[in-house]
N, C-alpha and C positions, 0 to 999 in steps of 0.2 A: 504494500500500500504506500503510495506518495505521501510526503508530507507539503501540509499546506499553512498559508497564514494571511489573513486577510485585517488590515487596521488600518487607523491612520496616522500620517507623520506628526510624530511629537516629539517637542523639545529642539526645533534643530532652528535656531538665532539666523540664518543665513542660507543659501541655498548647498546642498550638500548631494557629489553621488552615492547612486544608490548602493553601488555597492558598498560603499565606506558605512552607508546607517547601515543596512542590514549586518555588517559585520560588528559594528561598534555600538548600535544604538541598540538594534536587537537582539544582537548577540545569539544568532542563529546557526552560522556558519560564517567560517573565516573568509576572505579576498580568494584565496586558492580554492577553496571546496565550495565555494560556487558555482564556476564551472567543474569540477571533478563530478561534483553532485547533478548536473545540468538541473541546472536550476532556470527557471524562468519568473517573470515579470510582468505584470500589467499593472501601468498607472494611470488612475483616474478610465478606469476601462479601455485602456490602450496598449499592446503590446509594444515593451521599450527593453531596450539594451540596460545592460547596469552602467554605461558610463554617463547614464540620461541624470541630469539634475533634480533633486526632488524638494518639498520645502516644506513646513508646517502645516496641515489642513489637507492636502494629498492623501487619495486613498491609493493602496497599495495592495496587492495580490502575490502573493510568491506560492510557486510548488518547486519543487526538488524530489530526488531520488532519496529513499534510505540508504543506510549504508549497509556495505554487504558484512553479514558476521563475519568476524574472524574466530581462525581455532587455532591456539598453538599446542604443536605437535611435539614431543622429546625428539631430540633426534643425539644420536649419539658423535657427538663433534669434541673431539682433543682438547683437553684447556689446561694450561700449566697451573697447577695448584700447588700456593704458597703456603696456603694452613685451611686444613678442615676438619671440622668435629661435628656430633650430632646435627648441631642447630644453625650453624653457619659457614661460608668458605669463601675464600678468602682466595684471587685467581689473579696472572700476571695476563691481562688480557694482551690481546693479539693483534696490531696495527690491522685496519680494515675489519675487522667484525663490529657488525651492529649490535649493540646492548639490548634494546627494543626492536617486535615487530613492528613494522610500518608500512605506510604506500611501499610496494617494491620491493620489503624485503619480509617477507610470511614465513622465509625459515633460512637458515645457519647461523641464526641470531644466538646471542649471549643468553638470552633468555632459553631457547630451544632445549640450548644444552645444558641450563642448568636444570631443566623439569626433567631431563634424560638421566641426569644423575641423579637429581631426589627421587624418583621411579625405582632406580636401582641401587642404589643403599642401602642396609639392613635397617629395616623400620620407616622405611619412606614412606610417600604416601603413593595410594593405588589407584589413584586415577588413571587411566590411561592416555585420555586426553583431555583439557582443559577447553571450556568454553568459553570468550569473554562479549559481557558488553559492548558496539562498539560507540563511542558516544565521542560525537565531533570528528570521525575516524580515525580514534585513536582507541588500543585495546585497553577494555577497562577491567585487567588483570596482572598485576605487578611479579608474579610467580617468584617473589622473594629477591628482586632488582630493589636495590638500600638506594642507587645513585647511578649518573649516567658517567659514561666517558664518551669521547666525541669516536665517530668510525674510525677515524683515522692516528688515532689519542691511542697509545699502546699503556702498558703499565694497569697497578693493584687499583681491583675493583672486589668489593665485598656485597656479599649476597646470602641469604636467610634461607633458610630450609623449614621452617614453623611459623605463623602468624604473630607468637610472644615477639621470638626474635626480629622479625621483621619489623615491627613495631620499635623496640628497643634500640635496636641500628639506625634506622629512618630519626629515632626522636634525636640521637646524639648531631646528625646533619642538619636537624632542625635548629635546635639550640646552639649549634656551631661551635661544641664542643671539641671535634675532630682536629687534625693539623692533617694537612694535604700539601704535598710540597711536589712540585712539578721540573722536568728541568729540558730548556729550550732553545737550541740554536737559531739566533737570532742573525737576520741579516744587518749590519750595524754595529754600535752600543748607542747604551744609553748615555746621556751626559753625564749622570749619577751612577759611582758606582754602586750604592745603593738607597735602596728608599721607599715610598709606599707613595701608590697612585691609588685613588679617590674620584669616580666619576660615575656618573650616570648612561645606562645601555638602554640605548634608545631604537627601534627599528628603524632601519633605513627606510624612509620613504621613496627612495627608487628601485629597494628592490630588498621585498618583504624576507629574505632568505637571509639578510645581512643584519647585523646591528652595529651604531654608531655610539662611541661613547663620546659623553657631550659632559661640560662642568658642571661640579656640585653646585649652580647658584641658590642659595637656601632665600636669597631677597626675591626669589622669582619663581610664580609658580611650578611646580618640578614634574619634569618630566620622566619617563623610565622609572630605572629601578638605579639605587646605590651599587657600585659593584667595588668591593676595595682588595688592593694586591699589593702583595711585599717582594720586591724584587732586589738581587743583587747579585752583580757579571762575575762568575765564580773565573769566565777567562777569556780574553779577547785577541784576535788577530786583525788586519788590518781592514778585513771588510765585515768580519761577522763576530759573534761572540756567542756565548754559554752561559747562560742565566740560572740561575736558580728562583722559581718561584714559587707563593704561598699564597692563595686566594682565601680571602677572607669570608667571602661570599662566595655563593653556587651559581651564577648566572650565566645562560647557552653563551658559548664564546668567549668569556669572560679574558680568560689569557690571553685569547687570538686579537680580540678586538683593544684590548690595552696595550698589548707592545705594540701595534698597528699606529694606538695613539701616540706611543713615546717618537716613531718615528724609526722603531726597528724591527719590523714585522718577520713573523715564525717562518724561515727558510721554508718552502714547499708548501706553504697552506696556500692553497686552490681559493681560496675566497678574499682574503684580505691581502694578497700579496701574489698577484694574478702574475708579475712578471718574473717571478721565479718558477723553475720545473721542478720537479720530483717528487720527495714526499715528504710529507708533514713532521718537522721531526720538534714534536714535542710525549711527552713521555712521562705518565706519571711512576715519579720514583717511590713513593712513600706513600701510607696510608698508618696514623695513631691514630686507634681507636680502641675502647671496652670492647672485647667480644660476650655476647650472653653467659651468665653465671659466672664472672671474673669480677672484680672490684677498681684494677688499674690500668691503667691504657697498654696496648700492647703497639708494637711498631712494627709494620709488613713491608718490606721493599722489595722491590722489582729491578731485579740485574739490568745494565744498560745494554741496550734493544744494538744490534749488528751497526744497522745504520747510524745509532751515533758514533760508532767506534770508528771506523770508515770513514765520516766525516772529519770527525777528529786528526786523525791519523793523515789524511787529507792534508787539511788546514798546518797541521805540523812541519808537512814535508815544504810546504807554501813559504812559511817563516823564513 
């Protein structure tokens, strides 16, 4: 069955497209799952594009597609395991694996394989497959994922095997109890060898896939979100260097889009640093955290990944 919605415009000071209220006013579906959704339109009993202007008093019609369920399947995929016990594990993930199923990626996900090993462990559970909501076209089943890392973002990532624990892990990110310490070949340095940036991640209005970080102005109304990172160049050569960083916050991008702001953007990231090739060499090295039923933070590191060594060793012979 289609879904439908039929109202009229309110609240909008000015004339505004349509697609922008329907994603921000109504909050029905995003600028992309508009058309993903084929969604259609009629204003004032007239069939319109969403780039058509709408205004206050405007009667409006929308229909759209559901989304199609998704199911995620165990599938049994390789994963370097740093530390695992009943409740939780603790994995050096893999440059290029997806943590989450999504548009495009329904299996060899982080998640796949972690439902493939709680399946088979002694005392797992026996689902054999999981069902999820999908709500905005996103799955609305976390199968014990505490936190994301980006696909291309290698290095420790912890994940829950019980709902207690899942809870427990999740509330320590919440609280921002953790220490998460990243480390990233930069093209550049920064002027500082070390220090802490403070900014707010704002969506690029040219292109919803990106975020811009813009100043904390607290005299002005605020935009985005706060995102703050502690940075300092553990070593530099003449065009690039090796950072070590600590995000204070969890926000998409966060690392990429800050060094991007210092003006020394992540060697091989495909999005914020389009004229460099290869691949993205940032890498989380560390993860302090409580794991369930312990009292003091425990510390999990992840060996440095080929490509930095290679890099490195590169960059030496350059000197």
């Amino acid at each position: 069955m289609n879904n439908t919605y039929s109202g009229t415009v309110e609240g909008v000071n000015d004339c505004v497209r349509l697609d922008r209220y329907v994603a921000e006013n109504l909050k029905l579906l995003s600028r992309s799952q508009i058309k993903s959704r084929g969604m259609e339109a009629t204003l004032n009993g007239k069939s319109v594009k969403f780039s058509r202007l709408v205004k206050s008093g405007d009667v409006i019609t929308l229909l759209w597609q559901p989304a199609a369920p998704l199911y995620l399947a165990p599938e049994n995929i390789p994963l370097d395991i740093l530390y695992e016990d009943d409740r939780c594990v603790v994995v050096n993930k893999a440059q290029g694996m997806v943590v989450h199923p999504g548009a495009g990626n329904h299996s060899g996900t982080f998640a796949n394989a972690l439902l493939w090993r709680n399946l088979n462990r002694p005392n797992g559970t026996q689902n054999s497959h999981v069902e999820g909501e999908c709500q905005n076209d996103k799955l609305n089943y976390r199968n014990g994922i505490v936190h994301r890392l980006d696909k291309d973002t290698s290095g420790v990532i912890i994940a829950a095997y019980d709902n207690d624990s899942l809870a427990f892990l999740s509330g320590q990110f919440k609280e921002k109890t953790v220490r998460k310490r990243y480390l990233a070949l930069a093209e550049g340095t920064p002027h500082s060898r070390e220090g802490s940036l403070r900014t707010r991640l704002i969506r690029d209005p040219q292109d919803r896939q990106r975020f811009t970080a813009v100043q904390d102005n607290t005299g002005a109304k605020p935009q985005g979100k706060i995102a703050v990172t502690r940075f300092r160049v553990l070593k530099s050569w003449p065009d690039y260097s090796l950072l070590l960083l600590e995000p204070k916050t969890g926000r998409t991008h966060q690392l990429r889009v800050h060094l991007k702001y210092l003006g020394t953007p992540i060697v091989g990231d495909p999005i914020y640093n389009q004229k460099q090739g290869g691949t993205l060499m940032l890498h989380a090295m560390s993860l302090a955290i409580v794991i369930p039923g312990e009292a003091g933070q425990r510390v999990f590191k992840a060996p440095l990944p080929e490509r930095f060594k290679k890099c490195i060793l590169e960059l030496n012979r350059r000197k």
